[in-house]
N, C-alpha and C positions, 0 to 999 in steps of 0.2 A: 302469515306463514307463506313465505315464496314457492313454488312449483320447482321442479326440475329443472325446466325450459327456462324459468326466469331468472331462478338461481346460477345457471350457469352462462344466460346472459350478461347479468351482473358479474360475473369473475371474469369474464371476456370482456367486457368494455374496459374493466379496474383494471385489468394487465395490460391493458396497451394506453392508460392514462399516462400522461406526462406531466412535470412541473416545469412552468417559467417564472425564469428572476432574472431581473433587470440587473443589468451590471452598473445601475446607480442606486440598487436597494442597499442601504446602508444601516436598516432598521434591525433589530434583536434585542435579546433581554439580558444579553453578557455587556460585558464592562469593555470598550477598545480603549484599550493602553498598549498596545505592543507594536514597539520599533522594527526597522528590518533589521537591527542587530539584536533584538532580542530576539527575532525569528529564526536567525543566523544560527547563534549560538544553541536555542533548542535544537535545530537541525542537525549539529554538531552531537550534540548531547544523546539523541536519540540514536544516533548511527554510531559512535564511537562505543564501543560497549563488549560482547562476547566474542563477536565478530571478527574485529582485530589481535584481541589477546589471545585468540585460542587457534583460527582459522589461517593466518600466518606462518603459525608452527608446522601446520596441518600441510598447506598447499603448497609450502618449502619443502618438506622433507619427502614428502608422499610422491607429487605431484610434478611441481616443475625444478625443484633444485633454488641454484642464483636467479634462474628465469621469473620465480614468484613478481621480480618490479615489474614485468611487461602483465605479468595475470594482473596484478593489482593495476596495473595504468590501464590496460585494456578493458578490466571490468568498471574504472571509474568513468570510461568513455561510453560504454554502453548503460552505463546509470542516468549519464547527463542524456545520450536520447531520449531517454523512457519521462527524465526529468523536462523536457522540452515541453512536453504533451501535458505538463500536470502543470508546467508555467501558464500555459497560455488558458486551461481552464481556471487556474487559479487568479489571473488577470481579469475573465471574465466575471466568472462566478461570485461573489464577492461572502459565499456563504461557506460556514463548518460541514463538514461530513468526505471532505476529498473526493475519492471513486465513488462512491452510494450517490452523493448530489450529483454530481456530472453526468450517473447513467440517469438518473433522476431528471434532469432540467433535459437532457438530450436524448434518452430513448423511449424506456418505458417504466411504470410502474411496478412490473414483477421483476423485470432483471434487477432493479435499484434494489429492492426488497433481498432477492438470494445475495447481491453484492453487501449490502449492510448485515446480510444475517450471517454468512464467510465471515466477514471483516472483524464482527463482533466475536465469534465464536475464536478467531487467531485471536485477537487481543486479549482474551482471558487464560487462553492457554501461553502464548507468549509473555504475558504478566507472571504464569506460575510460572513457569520454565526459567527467566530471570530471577524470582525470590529464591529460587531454590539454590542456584547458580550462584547468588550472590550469599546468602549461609553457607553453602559448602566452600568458597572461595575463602569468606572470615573466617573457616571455624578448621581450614587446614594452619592457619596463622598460628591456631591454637593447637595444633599437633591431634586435629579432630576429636578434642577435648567433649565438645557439646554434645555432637552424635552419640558417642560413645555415651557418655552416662545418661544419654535419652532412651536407649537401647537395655542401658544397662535395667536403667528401674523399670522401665517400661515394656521389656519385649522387641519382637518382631512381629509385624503385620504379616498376618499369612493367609488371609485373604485372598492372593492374586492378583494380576494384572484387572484391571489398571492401577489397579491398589498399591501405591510404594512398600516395601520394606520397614521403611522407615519414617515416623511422625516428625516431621522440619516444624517444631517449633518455632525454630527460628527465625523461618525463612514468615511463616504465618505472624511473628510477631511485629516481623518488619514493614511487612505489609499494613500492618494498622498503624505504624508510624506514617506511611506514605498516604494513607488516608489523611490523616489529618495535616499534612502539607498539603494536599493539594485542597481540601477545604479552606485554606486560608486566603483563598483568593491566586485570581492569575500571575497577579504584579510579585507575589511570594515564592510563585512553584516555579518564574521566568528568573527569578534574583538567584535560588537556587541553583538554577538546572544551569544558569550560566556560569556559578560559580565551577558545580563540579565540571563542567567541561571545560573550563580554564584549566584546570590542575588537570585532566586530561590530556587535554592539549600538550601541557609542558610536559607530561611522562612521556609522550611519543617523540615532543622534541627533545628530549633527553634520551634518546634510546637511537634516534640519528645521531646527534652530535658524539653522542661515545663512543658510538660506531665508527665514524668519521677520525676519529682522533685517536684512540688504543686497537681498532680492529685493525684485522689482518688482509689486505688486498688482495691478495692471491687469493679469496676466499671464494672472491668474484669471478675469476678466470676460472677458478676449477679445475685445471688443467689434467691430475691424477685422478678426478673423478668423473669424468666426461663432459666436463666444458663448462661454458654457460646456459648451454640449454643441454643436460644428461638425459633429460627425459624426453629431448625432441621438440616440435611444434607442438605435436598432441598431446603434453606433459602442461604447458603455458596454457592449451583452450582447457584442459582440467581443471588445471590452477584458476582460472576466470572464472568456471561455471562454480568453484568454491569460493573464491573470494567479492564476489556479486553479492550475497549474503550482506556481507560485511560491510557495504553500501547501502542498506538496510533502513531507511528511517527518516529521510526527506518529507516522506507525505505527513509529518506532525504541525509542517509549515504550513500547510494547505487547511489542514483538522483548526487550525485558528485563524481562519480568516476573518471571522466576526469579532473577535476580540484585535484584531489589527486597525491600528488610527488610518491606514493608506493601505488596503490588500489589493488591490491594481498594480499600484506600483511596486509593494515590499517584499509581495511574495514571490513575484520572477527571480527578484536580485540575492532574494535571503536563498531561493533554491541553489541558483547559481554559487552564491558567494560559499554559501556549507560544502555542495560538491567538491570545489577548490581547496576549499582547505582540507576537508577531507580525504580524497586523491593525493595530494602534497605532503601528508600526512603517515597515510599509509606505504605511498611509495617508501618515503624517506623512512620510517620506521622500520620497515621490511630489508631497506638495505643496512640500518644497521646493524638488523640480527645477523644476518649475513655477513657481515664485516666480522661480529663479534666471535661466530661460532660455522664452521661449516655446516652446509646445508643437512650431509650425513649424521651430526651430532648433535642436534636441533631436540629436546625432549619436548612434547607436542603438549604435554597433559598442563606446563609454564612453561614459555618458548622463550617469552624475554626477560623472568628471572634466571633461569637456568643458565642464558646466555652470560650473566653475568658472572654467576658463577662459575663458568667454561674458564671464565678470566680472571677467578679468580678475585674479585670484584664484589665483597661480600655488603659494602656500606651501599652500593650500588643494585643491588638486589634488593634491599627492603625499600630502598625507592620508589625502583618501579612498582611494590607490589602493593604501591598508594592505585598506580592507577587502575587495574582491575575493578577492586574493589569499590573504588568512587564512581568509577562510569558503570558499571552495571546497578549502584543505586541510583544514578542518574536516570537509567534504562526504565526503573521500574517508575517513578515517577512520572518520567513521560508518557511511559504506555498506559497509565492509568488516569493523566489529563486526557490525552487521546481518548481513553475508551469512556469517559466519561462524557465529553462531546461529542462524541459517536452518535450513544446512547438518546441521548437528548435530544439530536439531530434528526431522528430515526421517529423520537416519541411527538417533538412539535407537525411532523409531516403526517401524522396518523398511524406509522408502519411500528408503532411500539407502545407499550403502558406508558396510559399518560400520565403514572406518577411520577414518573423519572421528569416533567417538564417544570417541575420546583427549582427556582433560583432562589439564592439567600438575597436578601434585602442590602446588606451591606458589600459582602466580599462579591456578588453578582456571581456568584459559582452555581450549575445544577449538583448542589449537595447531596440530595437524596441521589443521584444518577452517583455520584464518585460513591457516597456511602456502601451504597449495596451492591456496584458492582467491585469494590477492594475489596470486601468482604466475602463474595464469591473468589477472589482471585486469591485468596487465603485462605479459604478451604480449600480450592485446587493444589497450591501448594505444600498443604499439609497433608493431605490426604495422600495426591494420587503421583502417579509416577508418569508424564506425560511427554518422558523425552521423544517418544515414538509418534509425539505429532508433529514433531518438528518437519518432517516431509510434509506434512499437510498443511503447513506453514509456508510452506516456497512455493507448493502449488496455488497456495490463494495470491503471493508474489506474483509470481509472474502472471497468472490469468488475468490479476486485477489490470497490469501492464497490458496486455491483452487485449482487455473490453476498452481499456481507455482511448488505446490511438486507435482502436476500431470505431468508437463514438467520434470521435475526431473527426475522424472520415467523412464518418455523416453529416455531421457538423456541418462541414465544408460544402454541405451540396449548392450547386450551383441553381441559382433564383433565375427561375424562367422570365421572358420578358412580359410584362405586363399585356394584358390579353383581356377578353369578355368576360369572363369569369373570373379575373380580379374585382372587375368595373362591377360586378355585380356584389360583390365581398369585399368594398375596398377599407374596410375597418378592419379585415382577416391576417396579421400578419404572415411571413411565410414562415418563419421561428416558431410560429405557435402551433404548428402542424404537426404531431407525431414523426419522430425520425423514422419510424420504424412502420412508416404509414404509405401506402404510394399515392393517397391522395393529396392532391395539389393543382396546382396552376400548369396546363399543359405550353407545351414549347410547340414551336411549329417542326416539322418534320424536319430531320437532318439524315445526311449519306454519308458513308464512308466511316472511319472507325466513332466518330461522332452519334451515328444511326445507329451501330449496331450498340454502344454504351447506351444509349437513350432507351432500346428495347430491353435490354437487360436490366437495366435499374440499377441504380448507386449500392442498394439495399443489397441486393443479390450480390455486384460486384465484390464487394466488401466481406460476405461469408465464402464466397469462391476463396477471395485472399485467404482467407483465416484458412481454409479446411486446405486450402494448398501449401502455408507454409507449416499444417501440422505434419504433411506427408514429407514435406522436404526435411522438415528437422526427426522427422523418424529414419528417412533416409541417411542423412548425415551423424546421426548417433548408431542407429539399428545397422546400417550398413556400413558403415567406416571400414571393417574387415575387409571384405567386397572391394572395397574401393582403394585400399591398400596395396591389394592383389590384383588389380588393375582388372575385375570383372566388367567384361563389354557392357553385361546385362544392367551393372549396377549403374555403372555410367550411365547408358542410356536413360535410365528412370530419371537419374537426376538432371542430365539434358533436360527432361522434357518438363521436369516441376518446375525447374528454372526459369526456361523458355516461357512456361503460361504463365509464370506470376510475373517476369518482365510484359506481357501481350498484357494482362490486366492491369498491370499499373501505368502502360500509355493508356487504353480503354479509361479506366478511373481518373487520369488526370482531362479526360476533356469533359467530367461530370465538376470538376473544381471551380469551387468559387471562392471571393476574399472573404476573411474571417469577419464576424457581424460585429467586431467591436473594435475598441482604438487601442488598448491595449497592446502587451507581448504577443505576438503570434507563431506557432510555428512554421520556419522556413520548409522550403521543399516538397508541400505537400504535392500527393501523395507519396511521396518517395521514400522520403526518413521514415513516415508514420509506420509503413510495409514494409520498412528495413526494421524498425524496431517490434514489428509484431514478430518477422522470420526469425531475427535473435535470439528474443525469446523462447520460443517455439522450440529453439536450437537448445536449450540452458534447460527448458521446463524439461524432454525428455531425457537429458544426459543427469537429472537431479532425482524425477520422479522413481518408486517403487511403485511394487503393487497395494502394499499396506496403506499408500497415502493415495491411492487412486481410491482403495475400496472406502477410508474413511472419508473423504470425500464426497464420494459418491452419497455416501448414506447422508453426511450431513446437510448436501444439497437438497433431497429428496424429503430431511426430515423440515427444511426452512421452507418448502412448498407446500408443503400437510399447514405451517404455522401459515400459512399468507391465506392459504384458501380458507382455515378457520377465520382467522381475523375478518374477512370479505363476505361471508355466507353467515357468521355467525356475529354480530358485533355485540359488542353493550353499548345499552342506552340511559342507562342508567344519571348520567351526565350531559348528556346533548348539550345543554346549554351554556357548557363551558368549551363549545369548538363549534367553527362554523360548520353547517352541512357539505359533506362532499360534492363536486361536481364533477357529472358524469352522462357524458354524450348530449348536453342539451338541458339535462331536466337536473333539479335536486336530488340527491337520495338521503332523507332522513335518517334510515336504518344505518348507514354507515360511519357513523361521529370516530370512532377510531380510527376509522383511515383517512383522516381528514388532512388538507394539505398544508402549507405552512401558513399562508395564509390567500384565498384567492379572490378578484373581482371576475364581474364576467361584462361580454359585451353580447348583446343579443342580435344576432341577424335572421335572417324569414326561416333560417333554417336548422341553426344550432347556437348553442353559448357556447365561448369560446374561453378559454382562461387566458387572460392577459396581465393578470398579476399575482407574484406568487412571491411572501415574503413572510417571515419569522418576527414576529414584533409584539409592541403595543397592543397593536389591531388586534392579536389574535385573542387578547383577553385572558392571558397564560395567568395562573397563579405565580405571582412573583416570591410569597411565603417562604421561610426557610424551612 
């Protein structure tokens, strides 16, 4: 039994452990079969879905008018930055899990853990939120045929929130279809998901081209309703900070890099290539609605059946309303291979039950991981009424965007030059060092803004960034009034947030170094990375409520109570089926559950050092189905 003193040593060393992977580790216990055009097309698949069909209608009519193609091009430009940062980790990293591995192999132990336990907790709510979405979608086909006589025999739920009204059979039944696709193996749930985003695809290119050929041009100029932009500039950054959503779903490229034959090369180009089609996509989509129907008479609840129906256009309405339908099953599929590798991801690293670490023998799927967590996302959907997390859904968006180019950052620190205390540690890589650590290899003394970065620390610099573009983007949302109204005072503040995170991102760029690998890299650093943290920053508070601050809140707080249990408390009941953790130096037996992917060490006069960290063979996984 540990002490106080010891116990909370032990949680203090765990939270600032880090994992390294070799960006030649190509070991795992999944099956790589997947092309950059099968990465492509999930990317497609994963992002093409509510988003579009619903958020279009929204951000047209609400928000910016004809201006919606500048929201949608501007928000797919600020997708591809954020998407920059997830290329170049995903070039390195050759492993599943997206954000959770990246803070993982690059910061610490506990932020990975809150990031995978966010990540996992959106993915089961956005799994119900889509079955639901997609039963209610089929079953208006049906003139809400199904609801109705679910209601009828069955009641109402009158339980209360979070409790739905109403029991989505449905939505719960479907969900157990989507189980068993994606138990069928990867090469099945990729044949799929590409199929339906093919017939996606051509619903959206079918809703251009209509537009293009019977729509009305004048629709575009506006001219009796106030133009092309009615709503102004500030109508278009609305329209952005909605249709950013709708861009949605890139990182499922990232979540398969171990099932990728080349994730070096496939996953930069599978980001890129989905963005583009995607963007190209939405643009051209959105101006056909626009062509078809004026912005003013846009029904938001089906924007691009109604439209066809505006024209009168009735064989053309049950067209389109293949594509809703197919792409939010597409949706659901995806998010459930996602959360399935998630899961897995989370359990081979120690940070999860290591029952979920079961792969099937044939199809190489973590079965039991899809098993039980579809089956959670089907009671959510049948039960509870979860549309009110949808705010808590953008916030783990964008934060996760967020930690990402903030690890970046650190990433990039620049490697002192070789010195005594290399000489004395010259087996110590400088990668294997805690980003989140100031120890290292000192530099000889430097003057001028060089000196003054040097005393500040990369570390420090990089939370100055963070906490200064959250004031600037509280300024720029919170104060826009102010600043409308030409207030000196508001000006001034924002002068001066400006000012210092320009001062810190020269400061920051003389801490830059070249990226450690040969891979994609992001250009501009520091520059893009701190344009895309302010972005955000700018989107997170023009999106957030209080409801998804406070659920947050708690859910963070409740995924720290789970870390410090897992680390203070383990089972040992299996030890022998995972290596012991390493921790500052020494083994710790007691910790088999938080055990890493898989580690060697190398020993010097003064610490072990982890220099290899990989998900395989080695680890001795139950392969079993």
């Amino acid at each position: 039994m540990m002490g106080a003193k010891d116990s909370l040593r032990l949680l203090w060393t765990r939270m600032k452990k880090k994992m390294i992977i070799s960006e030649h580790d190509r070991s795992t216990e999944l099956k790589r079969c997947l092309t950059t055009t099968h990465l492509t097309f999930m990317g497609v698949g994963s992002t093409v879905g509510v988003g579009i069909y619903v958020l279009v209608g929204v951000a047209a009519k609400e928000y910016a008018g004809p201006g919606v193609l500048l929201s949608f091009l501007m928000a797919g430009i600020v997708t591809v930055i954020n998407a920059i940062c997830f290329a170049e980790f995903g070039a390195r990293i050759p492993k599943t899990g997206a954000t959770y591995t990246y803070v993982y192999e690059s910061a610490c132990e506990l932020l990975a853990f809150l990031v995978g336990w966010i990540a996992l907790v959106g993915f089961l709510t956005s799994g119900a939120i889509a079955a639901r979405a997609w039963s209610g979608y089929l079953d208006s086909l049906f003139n809400n045929y199904i609801h109705e006589t679910t209601d009828h025999y069955l009641g109402k739920v009158t339980l209360g929130p979070p409790f739905s009204e109403n029991l989505d059979f449905l939505a719960c039944a479907y969900e157990i279809v989507v189980i068993i696709i994606i138990s069928l193996g990867v090469q099945a749930s990729a044949f799929i998901s590409t199929v339906l985003a093919c017939v996606s695809v051509c619903v959206l290119l079918f809703v251009t081209v209509m537009g293009l050929v019977v729509g009305d041009y004048s629709n575009i100029s506006n001219t009796e309703h106030g133009g092309f932009l009615p709503f102004g500039i500030g109508g278009v950054m609305a329209g952005t900070a909605a249709c950013f959503y709708a861009f949605q779903g890139f990182d499922i490229i990232c979540m398969s890099a171990e099932e990728c034959k080349t994730p070096g090369k496939s996953i930069p180009r599978a980001i890129f290539s989905e963005l583009l089609i995607v963007t190209l996509l939405y643009v051209g989509s959105s101006c056909g609605l626009i062509l078809l129907v004026p912005y003013s008479q846009i029904d938001t609840r089906a924007p691009l059946p109604s439209a066809f129906a505006y024209k009168h256009l009735e064989w053309a309405k049950y067209v389109v309303s293949i594509g809703p339908t197919l792409g939010i099953s597409n949706l659901n599929i995806l998010n459930l291979y996602s959360l399935s590798r998630h899961v897995y991801c989370m359990s081979s690293d120690g940070l999860f039950l290591k029952a979920f670490l079961s792969v099937n023998r044939t199809t190489k799927v973590p079965v039991r991981a899809a098993v039980v967590m579809g089956l959670l996302v089907s009671i959510f959907a049948l039960l509870f009424d979860i549309s009110n997390l949808v705010s808590f859904n953008v916030i783990s968006i964008f934060l996760s965007f967020v930690i990402s180019n903030g690890i970046l950052l650190l990433s990039r620190r620049e490697e002192p030059s070789s010195s005594s205390g290399n000489e004395e540690n010259g087996n110590v890589k400088m990668d294997e060092r805690s980003l989140l650590s100031s120890d290292g290899p000192r530099r000889e003394p430097r003057s001028g803004f060089r000196g003054l970065a040097d005393r500040i620390g990369l570390q420090n610099l990089v939370y100055l960034v963070v906490f200064t573009s959250l004031g600037l983007g509280l300024q720029l949302v919170g104060g826009i009034d102010d600043l409308l109204h030409r207030n000196v005072l508001a000006f001034v503040c924002l002068g001066l947030l400006l000012g210092l995170l320009v001062f810190l991102s020269v400061l920051m760029a003389t801490q830059k170094g070249s990226a450690k690998h040969n891979g994609f890299s992001m250009p501009l650093v520091p520059y893009l990375p701190i344009l895309s943290i302010v972005i955000n920053f700018v989107l997170l508070v023009a999106a957030v409520d209080v409801t998804g601050v406070v659920g947050y809140t708690i859910l963070v707080t409740l995924g720290f109570g789970i870390y410090v249990a897992l680390v203070l408390f383990p089972k040992t009941s299996s030890d022998q089926n995972f290596p012991s953790g390493i921790v500052e130096g020494k083994r710790e037996e007691e910790t088999s559950l938080m055990t890493p992917r898989t580690t060697t060490t190398t020993t010097t006069t003064t610490t072990t050092n982890v220099t290899a960290c990989h998900r395989g063979v080695s680890m001795g996984l139950n392969s079993a189905a």
